[in-house]
C-alpha positions in Angstrom: 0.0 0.0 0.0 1.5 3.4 -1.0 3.2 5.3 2.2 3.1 1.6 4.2 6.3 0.9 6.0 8.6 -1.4 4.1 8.2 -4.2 7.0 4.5 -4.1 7.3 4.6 -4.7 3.5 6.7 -7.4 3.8 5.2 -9.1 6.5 1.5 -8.8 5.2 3.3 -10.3 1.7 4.6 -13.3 3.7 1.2 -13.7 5.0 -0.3 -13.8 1.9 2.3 -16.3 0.5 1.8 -18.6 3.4 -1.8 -18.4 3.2 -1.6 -18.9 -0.5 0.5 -22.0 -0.3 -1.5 -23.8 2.6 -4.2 -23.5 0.3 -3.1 -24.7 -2.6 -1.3 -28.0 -0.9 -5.0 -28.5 1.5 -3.1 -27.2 4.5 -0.4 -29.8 4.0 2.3 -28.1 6.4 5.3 -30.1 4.9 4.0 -29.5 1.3 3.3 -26.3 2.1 6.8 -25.5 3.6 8.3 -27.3 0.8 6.6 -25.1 -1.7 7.7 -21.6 -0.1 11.7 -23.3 0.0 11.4 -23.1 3.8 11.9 -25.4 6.6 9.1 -27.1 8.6 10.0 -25.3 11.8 10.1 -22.0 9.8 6.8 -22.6 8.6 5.9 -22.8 12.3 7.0 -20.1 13.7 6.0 -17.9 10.6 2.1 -19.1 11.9 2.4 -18.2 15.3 3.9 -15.2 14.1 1.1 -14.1 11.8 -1.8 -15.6 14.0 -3.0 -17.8 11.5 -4.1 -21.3 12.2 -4.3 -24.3 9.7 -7.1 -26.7 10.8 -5.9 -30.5 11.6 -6.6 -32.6 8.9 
């Protein structure tokens, strides 16, 4: 968004791209982490960072 901060651009873009990716692998966490070149445990903490929960399967 014009005049946004360059982290809170970021982070909302690595929100989306997490979002994004859960969805398209059904909220596959491995698949998901795999997808975004990322470790598991980095998916993780990028969850608990963004509040965002991914519904047990």
């Amino acid at each position: 968004m014009p005049g946004e901060p360059l982290k809170q651009t970021l982070m909302r873009a690595e929100r989306e791209a997490i979002k994004k990716a859960l969805a398209v692998c059904d909220g596959n966490r491995t698949r998901a982490a795999k997808r975004l070149g990322i470790a598991k445990s980095s998916l993780y903490e990028k969850l608990a960072r963004h509040s965002l929960e991914v519904p047990e399967a």
